[in-house]
C-alpha positions in Angstrom: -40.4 -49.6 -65.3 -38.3 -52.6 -65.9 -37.5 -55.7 -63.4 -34.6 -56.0 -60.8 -34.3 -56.0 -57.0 -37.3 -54.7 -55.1 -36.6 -50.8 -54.2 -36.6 -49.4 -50.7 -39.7 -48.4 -49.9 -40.1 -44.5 -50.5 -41.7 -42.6 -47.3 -45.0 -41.7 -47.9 -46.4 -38.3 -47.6 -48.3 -38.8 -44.1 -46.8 -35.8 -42.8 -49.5 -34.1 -44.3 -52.1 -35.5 -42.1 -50.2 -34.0 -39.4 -52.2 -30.5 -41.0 -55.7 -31.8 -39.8 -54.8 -32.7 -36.5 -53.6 -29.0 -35.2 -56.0 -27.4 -33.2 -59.0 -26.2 -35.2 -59.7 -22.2 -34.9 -63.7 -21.6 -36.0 -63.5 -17.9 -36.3 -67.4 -17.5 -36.0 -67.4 -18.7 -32.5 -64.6 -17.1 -31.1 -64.0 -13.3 -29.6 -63.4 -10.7 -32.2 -60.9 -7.7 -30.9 -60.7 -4.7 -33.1 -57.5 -2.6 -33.3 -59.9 0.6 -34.3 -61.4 0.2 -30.6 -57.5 0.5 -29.4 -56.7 3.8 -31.5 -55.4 2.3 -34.5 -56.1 4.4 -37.4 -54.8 2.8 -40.1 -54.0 5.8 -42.8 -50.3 4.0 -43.2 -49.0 7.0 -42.3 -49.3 7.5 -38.1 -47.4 4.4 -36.3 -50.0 2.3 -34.8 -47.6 0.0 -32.7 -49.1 1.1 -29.1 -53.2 0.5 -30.7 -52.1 -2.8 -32.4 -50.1 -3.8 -29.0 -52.8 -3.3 -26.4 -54.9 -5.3 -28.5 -53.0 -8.4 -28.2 -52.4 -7.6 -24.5 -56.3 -7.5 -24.0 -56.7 -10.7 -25.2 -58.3 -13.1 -22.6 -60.1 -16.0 -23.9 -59.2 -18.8 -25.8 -58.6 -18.3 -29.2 -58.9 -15.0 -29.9 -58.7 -12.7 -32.8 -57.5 -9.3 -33.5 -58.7 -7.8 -36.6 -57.6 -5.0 -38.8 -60.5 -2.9 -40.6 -59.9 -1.8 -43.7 -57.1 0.4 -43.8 -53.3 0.3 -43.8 -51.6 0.1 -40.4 -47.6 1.2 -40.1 -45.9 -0.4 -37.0 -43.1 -0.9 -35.1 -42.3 -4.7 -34.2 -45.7 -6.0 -32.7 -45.1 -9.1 -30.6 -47.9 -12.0 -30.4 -48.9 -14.0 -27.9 -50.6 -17.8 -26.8 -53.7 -17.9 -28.2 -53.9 -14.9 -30.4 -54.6 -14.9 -34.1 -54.1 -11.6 -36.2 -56.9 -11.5 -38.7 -55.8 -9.1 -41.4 -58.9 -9.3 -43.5 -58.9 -8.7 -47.8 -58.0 -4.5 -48.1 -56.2 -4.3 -44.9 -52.1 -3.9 -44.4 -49.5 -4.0 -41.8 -46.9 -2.2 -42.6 -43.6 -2.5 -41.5 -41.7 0.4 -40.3 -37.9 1.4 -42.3 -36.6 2.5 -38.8 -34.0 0.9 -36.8 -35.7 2.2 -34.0 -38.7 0.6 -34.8 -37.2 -3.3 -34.2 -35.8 -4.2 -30.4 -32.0 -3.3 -29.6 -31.2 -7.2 -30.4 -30.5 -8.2 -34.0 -32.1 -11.6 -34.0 -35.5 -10.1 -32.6 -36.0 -7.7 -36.0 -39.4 -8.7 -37.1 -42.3 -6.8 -38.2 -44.4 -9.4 -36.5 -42.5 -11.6 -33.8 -44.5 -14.3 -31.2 -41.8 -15.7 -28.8 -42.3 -18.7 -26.6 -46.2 -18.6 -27.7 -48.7 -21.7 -28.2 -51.8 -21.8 -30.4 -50.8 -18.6 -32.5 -51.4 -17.4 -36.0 -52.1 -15.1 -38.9 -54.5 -15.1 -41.4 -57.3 -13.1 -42.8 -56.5 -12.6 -46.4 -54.7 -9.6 -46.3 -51.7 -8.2 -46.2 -48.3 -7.8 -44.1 -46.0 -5.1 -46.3 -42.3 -5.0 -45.2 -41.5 -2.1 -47.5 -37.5 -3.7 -48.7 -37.7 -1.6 -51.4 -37.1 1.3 -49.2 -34.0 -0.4 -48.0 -32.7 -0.4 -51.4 -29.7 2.4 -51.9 -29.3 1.3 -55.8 -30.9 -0.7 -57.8 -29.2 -3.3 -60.1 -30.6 -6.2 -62.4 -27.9 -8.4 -61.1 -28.4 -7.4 -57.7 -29.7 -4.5 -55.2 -27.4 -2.7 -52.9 -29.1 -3.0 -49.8 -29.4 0.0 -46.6 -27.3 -1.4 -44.0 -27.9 -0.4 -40.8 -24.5 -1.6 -40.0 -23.8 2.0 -40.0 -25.6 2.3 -36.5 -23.0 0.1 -34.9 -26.3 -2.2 -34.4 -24.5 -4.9 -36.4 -22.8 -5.6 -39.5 -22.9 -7.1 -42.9 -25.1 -6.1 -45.8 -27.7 -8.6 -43.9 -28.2 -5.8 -41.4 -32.3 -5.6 -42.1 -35.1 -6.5 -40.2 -37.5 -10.0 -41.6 -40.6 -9.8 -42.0 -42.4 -12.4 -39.6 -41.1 -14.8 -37.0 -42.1 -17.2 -34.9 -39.3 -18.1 -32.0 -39.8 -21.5 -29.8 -43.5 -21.9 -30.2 -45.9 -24.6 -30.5 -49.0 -25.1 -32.4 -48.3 -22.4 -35.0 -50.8 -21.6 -38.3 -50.3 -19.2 -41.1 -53.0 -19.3 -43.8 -54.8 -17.5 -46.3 -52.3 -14.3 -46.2 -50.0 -12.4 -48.8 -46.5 -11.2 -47.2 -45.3 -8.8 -49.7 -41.8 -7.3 -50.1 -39.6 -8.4 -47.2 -36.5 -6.6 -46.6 -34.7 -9.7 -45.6 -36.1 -13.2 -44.6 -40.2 -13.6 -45.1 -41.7 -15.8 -43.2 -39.1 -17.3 -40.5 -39.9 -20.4 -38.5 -37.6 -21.5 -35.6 -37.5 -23.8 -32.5 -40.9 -25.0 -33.4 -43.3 -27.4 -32.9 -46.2 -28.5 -35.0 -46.5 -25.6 -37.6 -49.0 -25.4 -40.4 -48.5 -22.8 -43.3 -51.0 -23.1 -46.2 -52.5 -21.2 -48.8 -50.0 -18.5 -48.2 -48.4 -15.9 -50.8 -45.1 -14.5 -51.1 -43.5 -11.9 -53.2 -40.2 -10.3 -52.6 -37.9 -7.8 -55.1 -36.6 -10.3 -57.8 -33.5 -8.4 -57.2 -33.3 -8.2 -53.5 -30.6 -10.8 -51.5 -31.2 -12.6 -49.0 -35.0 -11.9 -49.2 -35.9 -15.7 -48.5 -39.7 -17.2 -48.9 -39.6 -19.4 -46.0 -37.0 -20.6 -43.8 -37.2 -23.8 -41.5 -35.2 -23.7 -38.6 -34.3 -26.1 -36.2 -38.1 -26.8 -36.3 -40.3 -30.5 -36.2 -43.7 -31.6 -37.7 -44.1 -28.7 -40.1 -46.7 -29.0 -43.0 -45.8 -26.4 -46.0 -49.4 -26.6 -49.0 -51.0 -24.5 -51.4 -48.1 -21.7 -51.2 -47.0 -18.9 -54.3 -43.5 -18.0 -53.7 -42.0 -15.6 -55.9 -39.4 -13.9 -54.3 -35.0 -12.9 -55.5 -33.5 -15.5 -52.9 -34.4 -19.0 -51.3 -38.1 -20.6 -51.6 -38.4 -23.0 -49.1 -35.1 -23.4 -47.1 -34.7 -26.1 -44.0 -31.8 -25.3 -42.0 -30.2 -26.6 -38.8 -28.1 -24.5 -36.6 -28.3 -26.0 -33.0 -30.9 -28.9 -33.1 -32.1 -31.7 -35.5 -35.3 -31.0 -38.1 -36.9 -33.9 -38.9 -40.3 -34.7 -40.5 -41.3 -31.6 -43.1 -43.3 -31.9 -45.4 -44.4 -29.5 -48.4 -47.1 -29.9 -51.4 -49.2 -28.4 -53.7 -46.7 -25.0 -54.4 -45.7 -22.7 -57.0 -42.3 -21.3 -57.2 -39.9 -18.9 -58.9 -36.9 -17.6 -57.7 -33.5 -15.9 -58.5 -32.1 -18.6 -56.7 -32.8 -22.3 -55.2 -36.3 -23.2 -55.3 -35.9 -25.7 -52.3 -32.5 -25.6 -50.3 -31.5 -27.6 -47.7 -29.0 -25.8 -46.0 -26.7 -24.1 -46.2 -26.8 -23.6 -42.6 -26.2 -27.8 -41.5 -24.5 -28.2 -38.0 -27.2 -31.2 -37.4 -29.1 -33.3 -38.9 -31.9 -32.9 -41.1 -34.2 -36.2 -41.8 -37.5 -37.3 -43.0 -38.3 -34.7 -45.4 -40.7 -34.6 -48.2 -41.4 -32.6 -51.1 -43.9 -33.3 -53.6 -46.4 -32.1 -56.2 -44.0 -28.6 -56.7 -44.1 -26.5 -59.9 -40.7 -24.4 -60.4 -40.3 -22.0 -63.0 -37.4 -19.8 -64.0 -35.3 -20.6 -61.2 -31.4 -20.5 -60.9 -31.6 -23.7 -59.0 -34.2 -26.2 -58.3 -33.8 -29.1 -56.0 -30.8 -27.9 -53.7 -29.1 -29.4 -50.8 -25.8 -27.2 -49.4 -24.5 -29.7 -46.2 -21.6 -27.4 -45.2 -21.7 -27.7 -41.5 -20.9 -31.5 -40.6 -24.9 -32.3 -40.2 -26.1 -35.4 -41.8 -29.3 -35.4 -44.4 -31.1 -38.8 -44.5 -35.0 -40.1 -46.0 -35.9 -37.1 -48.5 -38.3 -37.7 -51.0 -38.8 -35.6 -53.8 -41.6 -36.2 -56.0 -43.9 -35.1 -58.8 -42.0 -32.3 -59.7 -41.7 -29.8 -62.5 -39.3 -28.0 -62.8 -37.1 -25.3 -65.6 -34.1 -23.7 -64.6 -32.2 -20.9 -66.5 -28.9 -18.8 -66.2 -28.7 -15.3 -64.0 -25.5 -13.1 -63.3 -23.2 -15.7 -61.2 -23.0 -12.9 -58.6 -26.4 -15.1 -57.4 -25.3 -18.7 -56.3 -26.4 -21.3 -58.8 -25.7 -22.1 -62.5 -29.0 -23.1 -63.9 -29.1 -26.7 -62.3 -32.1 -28.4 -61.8 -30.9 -30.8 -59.2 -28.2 -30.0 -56.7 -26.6 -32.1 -54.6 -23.6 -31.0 -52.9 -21.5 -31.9 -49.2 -18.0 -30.2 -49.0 -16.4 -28.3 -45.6 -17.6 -24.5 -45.5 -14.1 -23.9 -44.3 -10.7 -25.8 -44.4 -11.4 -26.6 -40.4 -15.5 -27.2 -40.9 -16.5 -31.1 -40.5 -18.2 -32.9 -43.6 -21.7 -34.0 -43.3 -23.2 -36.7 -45.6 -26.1 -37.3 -47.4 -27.8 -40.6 -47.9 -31.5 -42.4 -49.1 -32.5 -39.9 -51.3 -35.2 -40.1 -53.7 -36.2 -38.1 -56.9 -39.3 -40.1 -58.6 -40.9 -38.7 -61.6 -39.5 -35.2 -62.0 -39.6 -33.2 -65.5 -37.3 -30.5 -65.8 -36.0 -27.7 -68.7 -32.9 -26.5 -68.1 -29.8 -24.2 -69.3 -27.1 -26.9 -67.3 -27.4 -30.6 -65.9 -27.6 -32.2 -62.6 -24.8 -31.8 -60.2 -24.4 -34.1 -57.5 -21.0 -33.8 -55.6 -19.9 -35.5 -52.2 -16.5 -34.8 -50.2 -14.2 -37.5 -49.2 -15.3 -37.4 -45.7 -19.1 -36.7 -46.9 -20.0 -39.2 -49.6 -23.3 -39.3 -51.3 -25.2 -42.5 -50.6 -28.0 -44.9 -51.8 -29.3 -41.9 -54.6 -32.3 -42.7 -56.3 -33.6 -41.1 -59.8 -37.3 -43.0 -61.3 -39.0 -41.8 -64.0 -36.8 -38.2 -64.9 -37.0 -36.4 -67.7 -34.5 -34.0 -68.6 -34.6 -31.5 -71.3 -31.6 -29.7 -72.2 -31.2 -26.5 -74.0 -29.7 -22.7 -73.6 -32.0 -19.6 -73.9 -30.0 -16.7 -72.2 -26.9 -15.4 -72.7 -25.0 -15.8 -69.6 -21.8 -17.6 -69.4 -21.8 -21.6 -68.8 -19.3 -23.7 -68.5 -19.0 -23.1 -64.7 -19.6 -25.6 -61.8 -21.0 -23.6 -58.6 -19.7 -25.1 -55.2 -20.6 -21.8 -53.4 -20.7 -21.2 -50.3 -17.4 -21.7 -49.6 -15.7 -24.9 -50.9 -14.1 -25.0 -54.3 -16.0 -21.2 -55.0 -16.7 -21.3 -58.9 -14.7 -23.8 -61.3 -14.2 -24.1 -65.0 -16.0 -27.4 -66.0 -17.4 -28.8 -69.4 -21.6 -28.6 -68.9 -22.9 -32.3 -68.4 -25.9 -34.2 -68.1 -24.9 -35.4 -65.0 -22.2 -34.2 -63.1 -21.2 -37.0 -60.4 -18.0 -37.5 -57.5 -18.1 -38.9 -54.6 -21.0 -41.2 -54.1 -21.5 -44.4 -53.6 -24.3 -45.8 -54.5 -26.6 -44.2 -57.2 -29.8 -45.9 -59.1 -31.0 -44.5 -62.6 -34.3 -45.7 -63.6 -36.5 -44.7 -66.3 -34.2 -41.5 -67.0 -34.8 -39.8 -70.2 -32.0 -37.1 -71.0 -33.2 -34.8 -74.4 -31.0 -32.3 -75.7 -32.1 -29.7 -78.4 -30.5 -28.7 -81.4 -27.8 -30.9 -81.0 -24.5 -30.7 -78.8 -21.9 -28.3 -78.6 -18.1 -28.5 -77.8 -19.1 -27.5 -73.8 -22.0 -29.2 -73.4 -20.9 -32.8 -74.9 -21.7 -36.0 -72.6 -24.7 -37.1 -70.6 -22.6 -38.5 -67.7 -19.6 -37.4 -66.2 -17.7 -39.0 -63.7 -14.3 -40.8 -62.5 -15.0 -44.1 -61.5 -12.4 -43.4 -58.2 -14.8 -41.4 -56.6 -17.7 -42.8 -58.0 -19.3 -46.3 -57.0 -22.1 -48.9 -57.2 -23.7 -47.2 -60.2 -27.2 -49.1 -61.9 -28.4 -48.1 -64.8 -32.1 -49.5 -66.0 -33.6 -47.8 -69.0 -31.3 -44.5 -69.0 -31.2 -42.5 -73.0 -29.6 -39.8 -73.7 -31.1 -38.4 -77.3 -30.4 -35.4 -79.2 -33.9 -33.6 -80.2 -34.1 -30.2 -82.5 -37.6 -28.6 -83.8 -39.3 -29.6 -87.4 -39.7 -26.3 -89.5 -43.6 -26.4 -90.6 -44.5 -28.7 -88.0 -46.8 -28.3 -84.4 -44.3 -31.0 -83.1 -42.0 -29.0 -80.9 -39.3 -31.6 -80.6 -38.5 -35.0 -82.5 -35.9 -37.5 -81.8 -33.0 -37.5 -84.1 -30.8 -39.9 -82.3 -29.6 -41.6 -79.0 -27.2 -42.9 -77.2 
């Protein structure tokens, strides 16, 4: 890495440590409570709800779990409380019921599982919680599922109209680990007004097809620790969102994702701020957008670090949001009377990415981009689908989609933007849309640097094991 002014120093990944200091379950010293002793009996076909429910209820000591013999139980919305810990062990399924009648009257209370105003509460077990989305599904499309909307019902409206999977509302000291959640019919895991929450070694997998079916959402939450996750699921990864408090200091490592559409997404949901976030150690693959932050809302975004990051991106049907890009950085008004947040002190450091399209990074007049950093990035450009480029995505709301010439680097209104150690590879040469490494007006953009930045065109040697050599550079 070559000389020049000291850098900022990037905010280290303590957060993390924040994991060993919740406080520590030993399952082999604490009450066991079976749902079998309750009635449950688990043949996935008789509701359980009242067996599973008593269970929790008859909870007394301090922690307590309730366990799940082998079998598959079908519930209505079960509702944990302090101190409990649902221990759905390897074989065993909770089962979401496909009911309206099986969620409470109010909408934002739909959850297979739900713990409200609850402390020291979790799930584990290495199970299963099924929410069944596919039978929510009224026609299925390989661009995109029409959904069951209960809407219908009068109970609300909106193709949205579908119970999550699992929630926790204002709670404190929450744990999810060693647990699959399998097919969501609308938001998976769902954290929000909380305080010191732990999710590791956690699977997800939602219908590749199915909208809205998010991995897990961050909301208005502090001191959450993401690690060891699979997510592989149609719509958002890992999304932090802010919709009437701040979020400040998350931090996820050690993950696998895939997704129909962004792999990390702050936003879009931004009416305050979001700071001290950091992602690193993150493998994405065949995503339709990797590193995404939608500020729509007038919330500020300030000290994210993203690091050590793979990541490829390719082309879906632009009926999903997203065109391929593997970095996405984007303020502009939701609506013509929304306010315009702005984004500043943002780090990538080494990240590797294959991708159909470039980077965009937009501001807004009243929401500049500032004080970007890019260290050791490389970029490898090439198209392997068949879906239409040429198209920059400011969805939701904004500009919509707009015709644009496919760039390395797509850049407006930021000040302030370091490129160091970048490495931009394009195979089999260029073509007449995808024909300049950097793209930008110099009215809206300001205080570029640029240490060590090529831009080479690469194509494959016939009879050679070398996938890719150098043919020239810019």
């Amino acid at each position: 890495m070559g000389g020049g002014a000291a850098a900022a120093p990037i905010p280290r990944l303590t957060a993390i440590t924040f994991l060993f200091l919740l406080p520590i379950v030993i399952q082999s010293h604490t009450p066991t409570i079976s749902v079998r002793d309750f009635g449950a009996i688990g043949d996935g076909k008789h509701y359980d709800t009242a067996a599973i429910q008593l269970a929790i209820d008859s909870c007394r000591t301090k922690p307590c779990y309730v366990t799940f013999p082998t079998g598959t139980y079908l519930t209505a919305t079960i509702f944990l409380k302090s101190n409990v810990i649902l221990d759905i062990p390897k074989g065993s399924t909770i089962l979401g019921g496909t009911k309206l009648e099986d969620y409470p009257k109010e909408f934002d209370r739909w959850y297979v599982i739900l713990a409200e105003n609850a402390r020291d509460v979790g799930i584990t077990g290495g199970g299963v919680v099924d929410g069944q989305g596919l039978e929510f599904v009224v026609k299925f499309d390989e661009r995109k599922n029409v959904m069951v909307s209960w809407n219908q019902t009068g109970a609300c409206s909106g193709d949205e109209c579908r119970p999550r999977l699992v929630g926790f509302l204002d709670s404190t000291n929450v744990r999810v680990w060693n647990v699959t959640f399998r097919q969501p019919a609308y938001w998976c895991l769902h954290i929000v007004r909380c305080e010191n929450t732990s999710i590791h070694d956690v699977s997800i997998y939602g219908d590749f097809n199915t909208p809205n079916n998010d991995g897990i959402d961050i909301e208005d939450s502090n001191n959450t620790v993401i690690t060891r996750c699979h997510i592989d699921t149609g719509d958002d990864a890992i999304c932090p969102k802010t919709y009437t408090s701040p979020l400040y200091n998350l931090t996820a490592t050690n993950s696998w994702i895939r997704t129909k559409s962004s792999a990390i997404k702050l936003g879009s949901a931004s009416w305050f701020e979001l700071n001290n976030l950091v992602f690193d150690n993150i493998t994405i693959v065949d995503s339709h957008r990797g590193l995404a932050l939608q500020i729509r809302d007038g919330g500020n975004v300030c000290d994210v670090t993203f690091s050590n990051i793979n990541i490829s991106t390719r082309y879906y049907d632009p009926s999903w949001w997203g065109r391929a890009e593997p970095i996405y950085v984007t303020t502009c008004p939701r609506h013509s009377d929304s306010s315009e947040g702005s984004i500043s002190n943002l780090n990538f450091v080494n990240i590797s990415a294959v991708s159909e399209n470039g980077i965009f990074l937009s501001g807004s007049k009243g929401g500049l981009l500032r004080n970007l950093r890019f260290i050791n990035i490389n970029l490898t450009y090439k198209r392997w689908t068949k879906y239409m480029g040429g198209l920059v995505d400011y969805r939701p709301g904004c500009q919509g989609l707009v015709n644009h010439s496919t760039a390395g680097i797509i850049m407006e209104h930021i000040d302030g933007l370091d490129l160091e150690n970048v490495n931009m590879r394009w195979f089999d040469g260029r073509t007449v849309q995808w024909d300049n490494p950097l793209d930008f007006r110099p009215s809206t953009v300001n205080n570029i640097s640029l240490l060590n930045f090529h831009s080479g065109v690469y194509k494959q040697r016939r009879g050679s094991s070398e996938q890719i050599s150098l043919v020239g550079s810019n």
